[in-house]
KETIFI-308633 format. One record per residue (C-alpha): residue number from 1; x negated, y, z negated. Coordinates in Angstrom, 3 decimals. Layout:
REM residues N
[NUM, [X, Y, Z]]
...
END
This chain:
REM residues 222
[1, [-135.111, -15.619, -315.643]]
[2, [-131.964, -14.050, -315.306]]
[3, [-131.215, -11.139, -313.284]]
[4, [-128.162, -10.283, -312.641]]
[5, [-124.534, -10.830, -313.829]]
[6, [-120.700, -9.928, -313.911]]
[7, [-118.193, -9.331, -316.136]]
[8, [-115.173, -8.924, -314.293]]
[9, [-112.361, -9.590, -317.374]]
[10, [-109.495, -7.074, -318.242]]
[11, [-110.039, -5.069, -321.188]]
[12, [-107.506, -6.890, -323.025]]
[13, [-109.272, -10.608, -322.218]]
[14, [-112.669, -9.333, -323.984]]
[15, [-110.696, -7.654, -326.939]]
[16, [-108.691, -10.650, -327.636]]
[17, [-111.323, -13.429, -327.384]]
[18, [-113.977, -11.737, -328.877]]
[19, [-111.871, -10.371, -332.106]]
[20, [-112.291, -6.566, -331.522]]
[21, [-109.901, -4.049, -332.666]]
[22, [-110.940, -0.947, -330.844]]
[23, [-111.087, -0.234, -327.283]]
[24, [-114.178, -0.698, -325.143]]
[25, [-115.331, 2.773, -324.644]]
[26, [-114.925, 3.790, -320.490]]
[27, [-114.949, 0.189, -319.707]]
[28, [-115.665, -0.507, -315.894]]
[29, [-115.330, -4.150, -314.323]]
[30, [-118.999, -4.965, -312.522]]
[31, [-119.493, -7.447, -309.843]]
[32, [-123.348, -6.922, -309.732]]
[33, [-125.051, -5.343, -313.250]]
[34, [-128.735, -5.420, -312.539]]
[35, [-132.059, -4.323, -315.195]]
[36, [-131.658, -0.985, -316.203]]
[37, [-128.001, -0.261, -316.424]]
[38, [-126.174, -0.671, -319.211]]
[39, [-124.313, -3.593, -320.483]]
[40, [-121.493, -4.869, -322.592]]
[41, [-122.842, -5.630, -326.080]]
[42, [-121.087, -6.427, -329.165]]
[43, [-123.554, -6.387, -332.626]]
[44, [-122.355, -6.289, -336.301]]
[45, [-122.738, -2.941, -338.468]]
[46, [-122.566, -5.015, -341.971]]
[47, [-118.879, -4.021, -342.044]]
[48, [-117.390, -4.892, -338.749]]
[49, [-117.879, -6.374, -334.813]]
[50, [-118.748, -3.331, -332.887]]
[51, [-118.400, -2.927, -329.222]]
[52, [-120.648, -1.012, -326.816]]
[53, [-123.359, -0.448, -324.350]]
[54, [-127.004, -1.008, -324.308]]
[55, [-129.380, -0.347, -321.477]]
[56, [-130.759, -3.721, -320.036]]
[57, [-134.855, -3.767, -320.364]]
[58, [-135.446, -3.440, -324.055]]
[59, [-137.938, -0.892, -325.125]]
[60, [-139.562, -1.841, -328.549]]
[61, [-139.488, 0.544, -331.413]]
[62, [-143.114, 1.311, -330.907]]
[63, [-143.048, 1.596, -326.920]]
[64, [-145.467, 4.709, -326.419]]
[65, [-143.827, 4.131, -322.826]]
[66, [-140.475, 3.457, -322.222]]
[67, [-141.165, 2.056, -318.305]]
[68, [-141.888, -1.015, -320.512]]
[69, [-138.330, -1.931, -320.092]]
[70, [-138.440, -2.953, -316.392]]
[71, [-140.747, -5.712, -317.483]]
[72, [-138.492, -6.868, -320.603]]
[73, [-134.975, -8.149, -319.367]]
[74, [-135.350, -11.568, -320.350]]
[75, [-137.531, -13.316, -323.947]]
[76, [-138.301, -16.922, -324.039]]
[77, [-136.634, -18.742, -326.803]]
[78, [-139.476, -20.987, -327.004]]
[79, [-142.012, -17.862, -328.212]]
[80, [-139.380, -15.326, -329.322]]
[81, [-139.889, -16.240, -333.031]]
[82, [-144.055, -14.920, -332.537]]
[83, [-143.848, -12.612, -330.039]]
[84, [-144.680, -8.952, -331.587]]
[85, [-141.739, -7.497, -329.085]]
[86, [-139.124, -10.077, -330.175]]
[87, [-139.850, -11.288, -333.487]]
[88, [-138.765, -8.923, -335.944]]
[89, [-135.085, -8.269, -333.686]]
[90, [-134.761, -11.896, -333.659]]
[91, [-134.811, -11.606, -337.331]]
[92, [-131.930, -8.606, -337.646]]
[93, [-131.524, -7.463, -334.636]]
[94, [-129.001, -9.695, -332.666]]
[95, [-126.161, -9.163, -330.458]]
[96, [-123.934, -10.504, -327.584]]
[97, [-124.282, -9.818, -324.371]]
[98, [-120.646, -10.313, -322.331]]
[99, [-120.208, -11.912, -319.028]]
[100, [-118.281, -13.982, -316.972]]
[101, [-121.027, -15.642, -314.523]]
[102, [-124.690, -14.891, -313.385]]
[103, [-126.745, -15.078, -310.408]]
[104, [-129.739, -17.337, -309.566]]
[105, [-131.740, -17.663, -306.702]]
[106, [-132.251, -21.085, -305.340]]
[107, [-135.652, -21.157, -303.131]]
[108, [-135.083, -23.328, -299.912]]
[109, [-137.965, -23.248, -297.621]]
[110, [-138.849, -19.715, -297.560]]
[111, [-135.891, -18.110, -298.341]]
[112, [-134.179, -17.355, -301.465]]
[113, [-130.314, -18.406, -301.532]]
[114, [-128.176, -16.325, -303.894]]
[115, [-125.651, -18.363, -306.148]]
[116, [-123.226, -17.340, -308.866]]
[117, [-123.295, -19.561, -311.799]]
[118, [-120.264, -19.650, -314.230]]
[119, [-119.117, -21.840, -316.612]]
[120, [-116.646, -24.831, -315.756]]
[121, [-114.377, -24.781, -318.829]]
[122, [-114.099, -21.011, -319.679]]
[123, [-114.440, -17.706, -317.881]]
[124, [-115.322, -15.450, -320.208]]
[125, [-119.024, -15.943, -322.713]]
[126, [-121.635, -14.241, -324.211]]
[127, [-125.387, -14.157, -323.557]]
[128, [-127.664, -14.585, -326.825]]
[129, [-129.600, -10.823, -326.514]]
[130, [-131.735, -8.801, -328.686]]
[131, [-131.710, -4.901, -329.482]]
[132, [-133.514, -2.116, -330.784]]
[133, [-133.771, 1.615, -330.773]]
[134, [-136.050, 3.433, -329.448]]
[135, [-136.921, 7.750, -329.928]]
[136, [-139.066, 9.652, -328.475]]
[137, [-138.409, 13.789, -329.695]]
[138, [-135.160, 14.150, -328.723]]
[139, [-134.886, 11.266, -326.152]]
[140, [-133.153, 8.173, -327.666]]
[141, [-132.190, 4.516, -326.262]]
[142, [-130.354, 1.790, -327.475]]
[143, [-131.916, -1.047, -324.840]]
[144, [-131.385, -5.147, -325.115]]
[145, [-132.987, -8.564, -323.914]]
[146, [-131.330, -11.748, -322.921]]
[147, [-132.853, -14.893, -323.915]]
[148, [-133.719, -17.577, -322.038]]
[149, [-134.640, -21.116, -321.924]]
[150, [-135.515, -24.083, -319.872]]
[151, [-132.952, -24.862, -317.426]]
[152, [-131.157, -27.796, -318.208]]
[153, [-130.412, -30.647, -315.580]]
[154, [-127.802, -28.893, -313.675]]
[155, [-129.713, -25.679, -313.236]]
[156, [-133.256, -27.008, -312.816]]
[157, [-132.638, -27.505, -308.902]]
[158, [-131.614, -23.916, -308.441]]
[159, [-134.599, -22.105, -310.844]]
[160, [-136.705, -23.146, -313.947]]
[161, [-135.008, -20.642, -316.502]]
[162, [-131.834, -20.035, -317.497]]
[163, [-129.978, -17.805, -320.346]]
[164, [-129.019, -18.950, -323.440]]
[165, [-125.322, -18.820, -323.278]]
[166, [-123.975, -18.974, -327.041]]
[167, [-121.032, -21.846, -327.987]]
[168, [-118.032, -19.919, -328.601]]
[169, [-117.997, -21.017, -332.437]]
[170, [-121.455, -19.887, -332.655]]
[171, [-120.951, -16.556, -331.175]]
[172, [-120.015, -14.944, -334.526]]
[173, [-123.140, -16.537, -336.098]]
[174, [-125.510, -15.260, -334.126]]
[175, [-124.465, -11.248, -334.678]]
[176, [-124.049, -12.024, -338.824]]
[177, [-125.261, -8.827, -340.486]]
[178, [-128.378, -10.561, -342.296]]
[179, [-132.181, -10.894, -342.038]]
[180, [-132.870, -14.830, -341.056]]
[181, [-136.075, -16.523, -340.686]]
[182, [-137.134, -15.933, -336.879]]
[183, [-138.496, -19.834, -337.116]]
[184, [-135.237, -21.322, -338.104]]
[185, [-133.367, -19.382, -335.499]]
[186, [-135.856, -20.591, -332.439]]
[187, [-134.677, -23.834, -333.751]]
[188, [-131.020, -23.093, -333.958]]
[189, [-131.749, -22.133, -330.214]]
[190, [-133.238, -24.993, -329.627]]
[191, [-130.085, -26.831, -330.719]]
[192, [-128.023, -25.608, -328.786]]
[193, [-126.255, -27.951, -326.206]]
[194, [-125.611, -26.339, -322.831]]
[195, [-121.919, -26.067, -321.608]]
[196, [-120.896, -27.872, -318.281]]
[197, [-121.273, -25.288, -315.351]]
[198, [-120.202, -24.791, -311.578]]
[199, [-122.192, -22.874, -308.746]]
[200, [-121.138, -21.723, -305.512]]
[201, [-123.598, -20.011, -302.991]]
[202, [-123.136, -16.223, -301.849]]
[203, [-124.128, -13.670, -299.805]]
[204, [-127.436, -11.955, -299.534]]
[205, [-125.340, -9.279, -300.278]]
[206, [-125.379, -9.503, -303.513]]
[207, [-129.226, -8.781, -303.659]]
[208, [-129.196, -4.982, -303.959]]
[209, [-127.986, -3.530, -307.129]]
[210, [-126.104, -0.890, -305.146]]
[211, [-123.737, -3.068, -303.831]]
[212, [-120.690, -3.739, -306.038]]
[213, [-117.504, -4.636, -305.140]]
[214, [-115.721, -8.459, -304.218]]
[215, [-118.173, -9.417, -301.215]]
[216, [-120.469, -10.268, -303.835]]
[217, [-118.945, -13.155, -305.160]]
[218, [-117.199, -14.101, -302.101]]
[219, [-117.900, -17.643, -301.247]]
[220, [-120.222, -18.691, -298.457]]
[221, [-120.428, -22.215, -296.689]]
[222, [-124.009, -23.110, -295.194]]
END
């Protein structure tokens, strides 16, 4: 699964590479965005990319509860595409998730060392993530998912899941305004070829959510 993550990029970084034309609305750096607080997300309106935030833990539609989120940060890819929960946003329902590098915990013995995982060739990527909205009287949320998969070879030493992070050329693609066929898309998922990544190990630190500032992706050497 995935857990936790940064996004650390100016402003002007995520506006330019992700072809936005408005300003991110009270945009704040993170060095430690845990489940239930909300995240950059960029979906498509059928007219234009649109920038904003979703809460992380996606309540369905038809959550009579909406604690339900706690338990939903992360789909599998591999059962997205039936899953009640998942298959109908998979269908229309798609957007990006921004970030600059996550954190996995690598079990050694009986302790659990934290690493942050970014990609080698570029900083700055998005997630693959679902949304919906949810009401309840007056009470409404916009919450998302990430999606996961198998970890490939390089992350399969440090935990058995990993996020789907999109290509950048497929990044548009994934948020196009139109219904597609949930089975098609688990195999356009499937298809996807992982980019090369780097990990260093960090601080315990980093395991509250509280804590957010630089010592949480300050280097450590065991």
């Amino acid at each position: 699964m995935c857990g936790r993550f940064t996004l650390l990029a100016d402003e002007v970084d995520i506006l330019s590479q992700f072809g936005l034309e408005n300003p991110l609305p009270n945009y704040q750096p993170s060095y430690n965005i845990a489940p239930g607080q909300n995240v950059l997300a960029i979906i498509h309106d059928g007219k234009n990319k649109r920038a904003g935030y979703l809460q992380w833990g996606l309540i369905p539609s038809w959550a009579k509860d909406e604690k339900v989120g706690y338990k939903m940060i992360n789909a599998r890819s591999e059962t997205a595409h039936i899953k009640p929960s998942f298959k109908s946003l998979l269908a229309k329902k798609r957007c990006l998730i921004i970030a600059d590098s996550f954190y996995e915990w690598q079990t050694i013995g009986k302790a659990k060392q934290p690493k942050r995982i970014q990609l080698r060739d570029r900083e700055l990527f998005a997630f693959a993530g679902l949304w919906d909205k949810w009401e309840r009287g007056n009470e409404k949320r916009f919450t998302c998912t990430m999606l996961t998969k198998d970890a490939n070879a390089f992350m399969k030493d440090i935990h058995h899941r990993m996020p789907i992070i999109l290509p950048k050329e497929m990044e548009d693609e994934w948020i196009k305004p139109q219904v597609f066929d949930p089975n098609k898309l688990k195999q356009w998922l499937d298809d996807i070829e992982v980019e090369p990544m780097k990990a260093y190990d960090v601080s315990t630190y980093v395991n509250k959510a509280s804590h957010n500032d630089e010592q949480c992706i300050e280097p450590i050497i065991l």
